[in-house]
N, C-alpha and C positions, 0 to 999 in steps of 0.2 A: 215255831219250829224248835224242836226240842233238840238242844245239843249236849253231849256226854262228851269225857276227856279221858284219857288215860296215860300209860307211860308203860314202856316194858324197855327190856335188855337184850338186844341180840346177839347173836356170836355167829359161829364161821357157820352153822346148819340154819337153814330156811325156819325165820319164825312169822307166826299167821299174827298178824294186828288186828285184834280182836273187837273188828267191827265189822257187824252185816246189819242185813235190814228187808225186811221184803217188797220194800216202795224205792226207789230212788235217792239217793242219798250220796251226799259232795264228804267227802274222807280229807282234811288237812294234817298232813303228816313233814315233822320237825327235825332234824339231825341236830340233836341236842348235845354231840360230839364235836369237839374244839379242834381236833387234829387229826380224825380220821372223816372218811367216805361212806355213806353206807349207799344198799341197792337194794330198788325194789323192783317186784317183779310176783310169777303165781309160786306156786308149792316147789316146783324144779329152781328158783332162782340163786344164781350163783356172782361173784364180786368180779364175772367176764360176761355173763349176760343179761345182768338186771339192769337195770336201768338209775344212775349214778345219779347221789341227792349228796351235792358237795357240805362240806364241814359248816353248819352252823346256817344251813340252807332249809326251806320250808314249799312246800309244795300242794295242790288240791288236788285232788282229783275227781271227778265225777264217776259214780259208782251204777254200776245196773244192781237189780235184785238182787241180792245174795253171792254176787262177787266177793271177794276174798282177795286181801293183798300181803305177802309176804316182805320180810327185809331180812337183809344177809350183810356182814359187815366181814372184815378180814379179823377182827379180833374178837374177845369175848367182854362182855358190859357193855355193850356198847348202846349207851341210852336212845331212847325216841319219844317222840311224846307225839300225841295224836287227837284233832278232833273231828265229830262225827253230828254230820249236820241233816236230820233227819227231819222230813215234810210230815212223817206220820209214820209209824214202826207196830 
């Protein structure tokens, strides 16, 4: 099972964590942030309706085809780190 890692920076506009895959694939994504919340959620996702990954919290999620999952934070830098656990891509 082939896994890739990454890291990016979010701020107050919806950013896409850049991972897809055309097979089914489990996404674990990290709030790499000590003092703030961040939210996830699709391309509309805002820090009232995504869905809350508290400070220093980590989470999986199970992925269909070529979903796409966005994160929004209240501030700007605000770290994530992510990985991306692929059956076959």
């Amino acid at each position: 099972m082939p896994i890739s890692s990454g890291q990016i920076a979010v701020g107050t506009a919806a950013t896409l964590i850049d991972a897809t895959c055309v097979m089914p694939f489990e996404l674990e994504v990290h709030n790499d942030d000590n003092t703030d919340d961040m939210f996830l959620g699709g391309p509309d996702v805002t820090t009232t309706n995504g869905m809350r990954v508290n400070k220093l919290e980590q989470l999986r999620i199970s992925m269909n085809p070529l979903d796409k999952l966005y994160a929004v934070s209240s501030k700007t830098g605000h770290n994530v780190s992510f990985l991306v656990f692929r059956k076959s891509c």
